[in-house]
C-alpha positions in Angstrom: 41.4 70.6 37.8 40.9 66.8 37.9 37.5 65.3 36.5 35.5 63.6 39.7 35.1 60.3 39.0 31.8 59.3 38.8 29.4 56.6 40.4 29.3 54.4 37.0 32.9 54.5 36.6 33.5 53.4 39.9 31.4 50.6 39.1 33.2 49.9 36.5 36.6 49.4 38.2 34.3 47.4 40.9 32.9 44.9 38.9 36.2 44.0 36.4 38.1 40.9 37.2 41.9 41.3 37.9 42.7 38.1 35.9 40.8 38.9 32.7 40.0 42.4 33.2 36.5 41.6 32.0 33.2 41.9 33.9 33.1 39.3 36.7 31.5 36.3 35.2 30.0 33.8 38.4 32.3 35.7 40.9 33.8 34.0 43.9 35.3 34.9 46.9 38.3 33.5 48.2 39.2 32.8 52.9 41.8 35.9 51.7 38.2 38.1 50.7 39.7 38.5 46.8 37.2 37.8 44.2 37.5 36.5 40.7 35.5 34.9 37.9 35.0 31.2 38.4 36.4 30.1 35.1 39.6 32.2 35.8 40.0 30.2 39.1 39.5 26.9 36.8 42.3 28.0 34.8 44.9 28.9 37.5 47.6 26.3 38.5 47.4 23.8 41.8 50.0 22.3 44.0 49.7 19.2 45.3 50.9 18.3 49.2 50.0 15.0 51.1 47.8 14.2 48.4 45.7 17.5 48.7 45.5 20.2 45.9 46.0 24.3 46.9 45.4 27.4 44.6 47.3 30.6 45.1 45.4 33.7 45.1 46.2 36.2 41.9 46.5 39.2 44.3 48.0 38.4 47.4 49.8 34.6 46.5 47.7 33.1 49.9 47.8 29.9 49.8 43.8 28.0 49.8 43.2 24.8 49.9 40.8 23.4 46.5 37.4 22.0 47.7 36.8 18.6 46.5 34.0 19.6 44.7 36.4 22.4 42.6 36.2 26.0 42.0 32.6 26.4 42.4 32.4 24.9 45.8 33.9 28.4 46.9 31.8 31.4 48.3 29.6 33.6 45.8 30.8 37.0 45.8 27.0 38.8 46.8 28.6 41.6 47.5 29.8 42.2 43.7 26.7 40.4 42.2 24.7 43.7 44.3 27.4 46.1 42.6 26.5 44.2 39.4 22.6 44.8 40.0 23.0 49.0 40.7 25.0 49.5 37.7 22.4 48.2 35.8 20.3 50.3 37.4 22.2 53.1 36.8 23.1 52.5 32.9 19.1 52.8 32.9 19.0 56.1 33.5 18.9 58.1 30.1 21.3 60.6 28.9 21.8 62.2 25.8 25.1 62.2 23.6 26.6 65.2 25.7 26.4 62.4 28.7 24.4 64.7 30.6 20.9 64.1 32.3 18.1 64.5 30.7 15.5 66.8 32.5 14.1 69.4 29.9 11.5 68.7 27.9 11.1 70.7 24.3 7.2 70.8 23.5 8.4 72.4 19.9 10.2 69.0 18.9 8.6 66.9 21.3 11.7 65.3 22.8 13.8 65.0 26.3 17.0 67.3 26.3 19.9 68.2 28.6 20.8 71.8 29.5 23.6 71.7 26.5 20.7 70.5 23.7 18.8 73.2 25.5 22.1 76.0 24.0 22.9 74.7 20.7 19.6 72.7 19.3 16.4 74.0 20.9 17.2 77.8 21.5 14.0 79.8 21.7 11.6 77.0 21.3 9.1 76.0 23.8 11.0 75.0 27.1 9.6 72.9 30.3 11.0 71.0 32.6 10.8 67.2 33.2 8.3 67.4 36.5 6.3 70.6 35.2 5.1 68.8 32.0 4.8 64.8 33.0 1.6 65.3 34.8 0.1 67.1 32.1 1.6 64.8 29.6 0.7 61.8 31.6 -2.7 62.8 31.2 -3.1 63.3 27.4 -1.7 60.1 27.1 -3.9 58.8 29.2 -6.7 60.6 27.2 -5.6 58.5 24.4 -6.1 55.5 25.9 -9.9 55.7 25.6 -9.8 54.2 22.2 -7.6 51.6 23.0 -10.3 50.9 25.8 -13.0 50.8 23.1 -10.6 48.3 20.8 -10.4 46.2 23.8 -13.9 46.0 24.4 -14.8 45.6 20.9 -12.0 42.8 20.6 -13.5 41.1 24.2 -17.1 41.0 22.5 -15.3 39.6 19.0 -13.6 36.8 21.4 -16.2 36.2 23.5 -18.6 35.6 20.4 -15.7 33.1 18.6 -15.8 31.3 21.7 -19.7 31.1 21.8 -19.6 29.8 18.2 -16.8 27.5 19.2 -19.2 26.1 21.4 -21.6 25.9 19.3 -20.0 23.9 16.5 -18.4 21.7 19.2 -21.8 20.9 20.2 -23.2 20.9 16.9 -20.4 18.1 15.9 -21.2 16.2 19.2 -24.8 16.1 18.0 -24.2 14.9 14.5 -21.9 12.4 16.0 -24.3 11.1 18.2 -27.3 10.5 15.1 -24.1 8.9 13.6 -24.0 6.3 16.3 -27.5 6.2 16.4 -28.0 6.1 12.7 -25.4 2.8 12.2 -27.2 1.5 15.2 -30.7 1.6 13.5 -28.7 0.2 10.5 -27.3 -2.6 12.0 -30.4 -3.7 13.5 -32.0 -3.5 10.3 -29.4 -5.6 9.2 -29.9 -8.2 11.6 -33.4 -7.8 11.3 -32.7 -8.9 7.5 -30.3 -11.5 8.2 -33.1 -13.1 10.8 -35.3 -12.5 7.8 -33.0 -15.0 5.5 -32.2 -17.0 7.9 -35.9 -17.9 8.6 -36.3 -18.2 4.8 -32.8 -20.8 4.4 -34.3 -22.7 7.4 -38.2 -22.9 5.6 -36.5 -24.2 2.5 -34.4 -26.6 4.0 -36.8 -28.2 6.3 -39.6 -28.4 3.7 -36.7 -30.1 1.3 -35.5 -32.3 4.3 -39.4 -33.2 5.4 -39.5 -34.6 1.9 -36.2 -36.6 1.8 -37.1 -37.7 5.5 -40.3 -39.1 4.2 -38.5 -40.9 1.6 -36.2 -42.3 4.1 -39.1 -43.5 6.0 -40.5 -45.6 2.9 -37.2 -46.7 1.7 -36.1 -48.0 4.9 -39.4 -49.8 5.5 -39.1 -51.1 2.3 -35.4 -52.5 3.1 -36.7 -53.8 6.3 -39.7 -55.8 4.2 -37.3 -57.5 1.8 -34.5 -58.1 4.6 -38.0 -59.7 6.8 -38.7 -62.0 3.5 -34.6 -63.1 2.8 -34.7 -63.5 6.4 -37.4 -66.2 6.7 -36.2 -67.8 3.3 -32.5 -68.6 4.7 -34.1 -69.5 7.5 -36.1 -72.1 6.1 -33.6 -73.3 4.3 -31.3 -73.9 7.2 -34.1 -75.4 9.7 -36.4 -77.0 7.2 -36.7 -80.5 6.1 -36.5 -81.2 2.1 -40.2 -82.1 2.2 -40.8 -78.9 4.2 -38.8 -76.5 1.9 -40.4 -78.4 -1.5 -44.0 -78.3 -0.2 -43.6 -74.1 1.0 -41.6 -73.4 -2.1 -44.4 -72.1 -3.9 -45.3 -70.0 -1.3 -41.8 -68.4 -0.3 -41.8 -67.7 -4.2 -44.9 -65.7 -4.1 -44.2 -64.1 -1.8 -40.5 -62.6 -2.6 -42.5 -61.7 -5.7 -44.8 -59.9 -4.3 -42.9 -58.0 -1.8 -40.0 -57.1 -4.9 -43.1 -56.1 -7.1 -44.6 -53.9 -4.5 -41.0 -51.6 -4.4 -41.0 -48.8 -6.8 -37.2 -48.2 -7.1 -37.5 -45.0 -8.7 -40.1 -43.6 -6.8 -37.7 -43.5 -4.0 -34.9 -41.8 -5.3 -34.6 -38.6 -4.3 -37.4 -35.8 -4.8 -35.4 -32.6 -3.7 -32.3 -30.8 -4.8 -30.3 -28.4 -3.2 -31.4 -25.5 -5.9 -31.3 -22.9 -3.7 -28.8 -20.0 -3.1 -28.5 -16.6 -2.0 -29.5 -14.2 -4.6 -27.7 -10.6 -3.5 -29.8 -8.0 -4.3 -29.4 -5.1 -2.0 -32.5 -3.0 -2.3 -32.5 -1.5 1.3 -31.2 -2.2 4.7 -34.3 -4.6 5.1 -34.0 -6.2 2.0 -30.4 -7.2 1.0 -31.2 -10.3 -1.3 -33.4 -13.2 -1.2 -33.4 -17.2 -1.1 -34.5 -18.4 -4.2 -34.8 -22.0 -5.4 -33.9 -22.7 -9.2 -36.2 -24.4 -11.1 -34.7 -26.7 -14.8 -36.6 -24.0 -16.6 -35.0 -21.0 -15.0 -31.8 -22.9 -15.3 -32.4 -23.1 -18.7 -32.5 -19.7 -19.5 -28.8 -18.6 -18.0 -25.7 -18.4 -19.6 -22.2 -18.7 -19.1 -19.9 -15.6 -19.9 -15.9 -15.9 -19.7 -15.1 -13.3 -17.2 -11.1 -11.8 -17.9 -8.2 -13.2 -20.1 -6.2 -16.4 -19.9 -3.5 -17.2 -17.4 -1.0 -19.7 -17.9 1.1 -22.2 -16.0 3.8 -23.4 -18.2 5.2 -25.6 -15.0 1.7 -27.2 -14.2 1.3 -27.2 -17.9 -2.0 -25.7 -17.6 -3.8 -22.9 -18.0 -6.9 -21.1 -16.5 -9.7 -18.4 -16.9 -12.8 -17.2 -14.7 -16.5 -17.6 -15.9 -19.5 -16.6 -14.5 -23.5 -18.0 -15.1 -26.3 -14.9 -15.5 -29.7 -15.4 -14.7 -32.2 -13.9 -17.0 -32.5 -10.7 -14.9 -28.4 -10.1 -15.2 -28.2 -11.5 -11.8 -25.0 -13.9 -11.0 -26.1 -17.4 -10.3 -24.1 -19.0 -7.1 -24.1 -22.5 -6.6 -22.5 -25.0 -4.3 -19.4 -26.3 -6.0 -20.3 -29.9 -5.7 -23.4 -29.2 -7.8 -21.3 -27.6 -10.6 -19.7 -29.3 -13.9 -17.5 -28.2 -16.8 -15.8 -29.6 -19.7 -13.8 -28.6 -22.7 -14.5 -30.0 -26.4 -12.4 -29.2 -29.0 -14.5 -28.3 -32.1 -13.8 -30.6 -35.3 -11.6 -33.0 -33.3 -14.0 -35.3 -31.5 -16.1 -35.5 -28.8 -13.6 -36.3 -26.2 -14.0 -34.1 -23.0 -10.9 -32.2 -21.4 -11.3 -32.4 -18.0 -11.1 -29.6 -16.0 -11.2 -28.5 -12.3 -13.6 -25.7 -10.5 -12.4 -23.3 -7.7 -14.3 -20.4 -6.3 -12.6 -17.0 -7.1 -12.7 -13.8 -4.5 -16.1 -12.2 -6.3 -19.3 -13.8 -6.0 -20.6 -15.9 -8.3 -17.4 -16.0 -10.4 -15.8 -19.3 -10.9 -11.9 -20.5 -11.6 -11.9 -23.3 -14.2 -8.3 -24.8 -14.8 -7.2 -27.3 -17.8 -4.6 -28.8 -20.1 -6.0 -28.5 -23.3 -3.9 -30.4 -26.0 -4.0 -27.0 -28.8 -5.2 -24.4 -29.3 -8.3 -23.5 -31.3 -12.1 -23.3 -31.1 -13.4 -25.3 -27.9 -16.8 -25.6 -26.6 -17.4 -24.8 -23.3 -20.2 -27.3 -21.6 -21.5 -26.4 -17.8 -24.1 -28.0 -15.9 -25.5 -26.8 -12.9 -27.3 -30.2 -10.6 -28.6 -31.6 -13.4 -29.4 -29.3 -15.8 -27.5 -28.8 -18.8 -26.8 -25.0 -19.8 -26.3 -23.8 -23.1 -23.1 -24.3 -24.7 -20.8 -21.4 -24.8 -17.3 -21.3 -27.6 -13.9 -20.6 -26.3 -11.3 -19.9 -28.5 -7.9 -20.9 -26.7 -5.3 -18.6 -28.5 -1.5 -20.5 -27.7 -0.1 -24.1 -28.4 0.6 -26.0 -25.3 2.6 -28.1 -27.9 4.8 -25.1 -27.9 5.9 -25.7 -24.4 6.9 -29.1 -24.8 9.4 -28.9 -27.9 12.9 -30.4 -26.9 15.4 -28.7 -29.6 17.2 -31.7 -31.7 20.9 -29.4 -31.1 21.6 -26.4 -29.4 24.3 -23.9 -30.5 25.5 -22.1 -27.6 28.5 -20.6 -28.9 26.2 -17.5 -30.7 26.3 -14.3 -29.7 22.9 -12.8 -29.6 21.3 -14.3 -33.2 19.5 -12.2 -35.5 19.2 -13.1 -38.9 18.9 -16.9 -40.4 19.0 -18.5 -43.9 19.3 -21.6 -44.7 21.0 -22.9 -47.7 21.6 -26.5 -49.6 24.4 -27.4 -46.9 24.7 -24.1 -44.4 22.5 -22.3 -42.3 24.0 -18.5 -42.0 23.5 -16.5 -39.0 24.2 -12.8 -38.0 25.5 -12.2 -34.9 24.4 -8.9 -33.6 26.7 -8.4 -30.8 29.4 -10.5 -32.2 29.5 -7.8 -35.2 30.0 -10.6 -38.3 28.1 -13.0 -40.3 28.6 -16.9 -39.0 28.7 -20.3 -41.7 27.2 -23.4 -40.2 26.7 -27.0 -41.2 24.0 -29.1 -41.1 24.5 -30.2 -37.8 25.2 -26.7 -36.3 29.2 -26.9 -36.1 30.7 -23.6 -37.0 32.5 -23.8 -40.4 33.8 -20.3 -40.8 32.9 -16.3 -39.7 32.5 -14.4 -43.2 34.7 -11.3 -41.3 35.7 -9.5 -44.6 32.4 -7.5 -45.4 32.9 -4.9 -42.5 30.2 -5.7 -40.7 29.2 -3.5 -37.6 25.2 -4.1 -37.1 24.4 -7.5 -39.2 20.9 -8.2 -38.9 18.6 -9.7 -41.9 19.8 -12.4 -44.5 18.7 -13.7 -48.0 20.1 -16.0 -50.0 19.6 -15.2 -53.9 19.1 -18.0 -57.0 22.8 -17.6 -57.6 23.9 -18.6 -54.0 24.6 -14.7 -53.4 24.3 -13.6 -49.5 22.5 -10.2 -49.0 22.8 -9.0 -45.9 21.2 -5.8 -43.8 24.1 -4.0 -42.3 23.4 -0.4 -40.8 22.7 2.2 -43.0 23.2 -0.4 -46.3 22.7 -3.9 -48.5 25.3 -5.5 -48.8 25.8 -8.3 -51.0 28.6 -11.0 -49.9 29.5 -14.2 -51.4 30.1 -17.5 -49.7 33.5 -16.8 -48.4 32.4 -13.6 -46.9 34.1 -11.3 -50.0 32.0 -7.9 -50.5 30.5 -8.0 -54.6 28.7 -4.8 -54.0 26.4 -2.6 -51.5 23.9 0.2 -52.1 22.2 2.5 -49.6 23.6 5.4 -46.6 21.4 6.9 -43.7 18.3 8.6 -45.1 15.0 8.8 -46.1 15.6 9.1 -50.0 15.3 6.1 -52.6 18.2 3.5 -51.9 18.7 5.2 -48.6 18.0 3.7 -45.2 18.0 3.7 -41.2 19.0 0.3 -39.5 17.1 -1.7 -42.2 16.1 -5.1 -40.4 
């Protein structure tokens, strides 16, 4: 008796494409109602008439004209996409490894069984079917889910209270944000509160200082207005006035010049005021951040000037420079207007004679660039005066010869290849070349005379010349001793650390 097809496998045969024989893939339907996949109708060959492509259906050869837009311009096969859907559906259904439906349930082993599992596997255990037990089933699962419930709930509260706290550190943040703001507000007007407070101070010095000079203005220029009044009326007398007229008022126009020059008190007039005052920084608080102070000779007095950091050189500018600062009795730096101060070098034991040198600010406060060309090195004495006050001295010991710089060789040998050792004898000077491997004979005047190749040289290095015109030379691991035209007398030593015995011996 023949098997009866079933629904799935007519499905099957449904839903397979007759070019690929695989499940349709994007079906389409063709005017002659046959369906394939669309990438099979890519693939199939086209004729061309009157400039117009045609496909030919697999199945029945009909002749259809190709849509401009290609293959997929065609119809969607719904009908077979609907097929598609219910055997999905159907392959849903589950069955057991005998292929049959599933509709016992054995409460023994707690699974779902067919009427076959039901003969071989699960005889004499604890039989239902499907429909008696899924209510009751259905509702001790659904007794089960109480504790899930209370997880939920638990996990709710748990969320809800990370939230709250969320909250509350957001706004907790937003608060100490805001006393930030208002913090570096209060700050910066206590800052400009301060800097109104300098200010105020700069302008009380200044104008007190200026009042002064102005006053001094006022006298001196009255006084040059007095004496240009007198030589005035003198040259004018002497243009305008008879001889008997300029003799008999001679006396007079003497008197009076005399009086008027003795009555001006040069000196007096010369200025009163300095500018000795500077910012001292001296951040104590937000209101105080430093003060104006005026220096007085005798405060003055008491600083002193430190060298601040090494020596730089300039071999191009042929100079060289180094920082210095001046400390105030309370180990405050002292700034001052450039213009107000002076240096000097004086080498010690060589004269008096000043090097000159010049005075640039530097990036820190109250630090100070001094740049020179001393003429050698030594012991120098640094001199600084700030206005008019001279500080106390301060020694500087310049380590290098400038000399140095500036010696131009009498001959250069170029022909040497990386010089080591030199000795000089009544009419050579000898010379190892490292990298050239041998030992080189000049004369006086630097020619090359002759390479001393025969002592097997591989690292020459140091050279001596002995009483009786014998060359020893350091070679490697040994002493070798060489005469004048380079033949080996003898050698002593080898690689160690033993008496006679050595390691690249310089």
């Amino acid at each position: 008796m023949a098997t009866k097809p079933s629904l799935s496998g007519i499905l099957e045969d449904q839903l397979t494409c007759p070019v690929c024989l695989e499940r349709y893939t994007n079906p389409k339907i063709l005017p002659c109602h046959h369906s394939f996949c669309e990438h099979c109708l890519e693939g199939l060959p086209l004729d061309k008439k009157n400039e117009t492509y045609y496909l030919s259906c697999p199945t029945c050869r009909q002749q259809t004209e190709l849509p401009e837009e290609g293959v997929g311009a065609f119809p969607a096969a719904f009908t077979l996409n609907n097929f598609k859907d219910m055997h999905s559906l159907i392959k849903k259904v589950p069955k057991c490894h005998h292929k049959k439906p599933l509709e016992l349930f054995c409460a023994t082993c707690d699974a779902v069984i067919c009427s076959i599992c039901l003969v071989h596997d699960h005889n004499h255990h604890n039989i239902e079917l499907i429909n008696d037990s899924y209510a009751k089933h259905c509702q001790e699962l659904e007794e089960c889910l109480s504790p899930l419930e209370e997880r939920k709930e638990a996990l709710k509260k748990v969320i809800s209270s990370l939230t709250e706290r969320e909250g509350d550190i957001r706004q907790r943040g937003q608060g100490v944000l805001e006393e930030i703001h208002k913090m570096v507000e209060e700050m910066m007007n206590a800052l400009h509160q301060s800097e109104r407070k300098l200010t105020e101070q700069v302008k009380r010095v200044t104008d007190a200082k200026v009042k002064v000079l102005s006053e001094q203005i006022k006298a001196a220029e009255k006084c040059l207005s007095l004496l240009e009044e007198v030589e005035d009326d003198v040259q004018q007398r002497l243009k305008t006035g008879s001889p008997q007229q300029v003799l008999g008022s001679k006396k007079q126009m003497k008197e009076r010049m005399s009086e008027v020059t003795a009555g001006i008190n040069v000196e007096e007039l010369k200025p009163k005021e300095k500018p000795d005052f500077a910012l001292s920084k001296d951040i104590k608080s937000l209101h105080h951040i430093g003060d104006i102070v005026t220096y007085s000779s005798t405060a003055l007095q008491q600083c002193r000037v430190k060298k601040v950091g090494s020596f730089q050189r300039f071999p191009k500018l042929e100079t060289f420079s180094f920082s210095l600062s001046i400390e105030a009795s309370d180990s405050s730096l002292l700034s001052v207007p450039l213009s107000s101060l002076k240096c000097s070098l004086v080498l010690v034991g060589k004269g008096d004679q000043p090097i000159h040198t010049t005075v640039t600010t530097s990036t820190d406060p109250g630090v100070y660039r001094i740049q020179c060309s001393p003429s050698t090195s030594g012991t120098h004495i640094l001199k600084v005066q700030v206005y008019d006050v001279q500080l106390k001295d301060t020694s500087l010991v310049i380590p290098f010869n400038p000399y140095l710089d500036n010696i131009t060789p009498v001959h250069t040998i170029p022909e040497i290849n990386h010089p080591w050792g030199v000795v000089a004898s009544d009419s050579h000077v000898i010379v190892t070349e490292f990298d050239g491997k041998c030992v080189t004979m000049l004369d006086r005047e630097g020619k090359k005379v002759k390479s001393l190749e025969g002592s097997g040289n591989a690292k020459p290095r140091g050279l001596a010349i002995t009483a009786d015109k014998f060359i020893l030379l350091s070679d490697k691991d040994e002493i070798q001793k060489i005469d004048m035209g380079g033949c080996h007398i003898a050698s002593v030593g080898g690689r160690g650390a033993e008496p006679l015995q050595f390691h690249f011996p310089a």
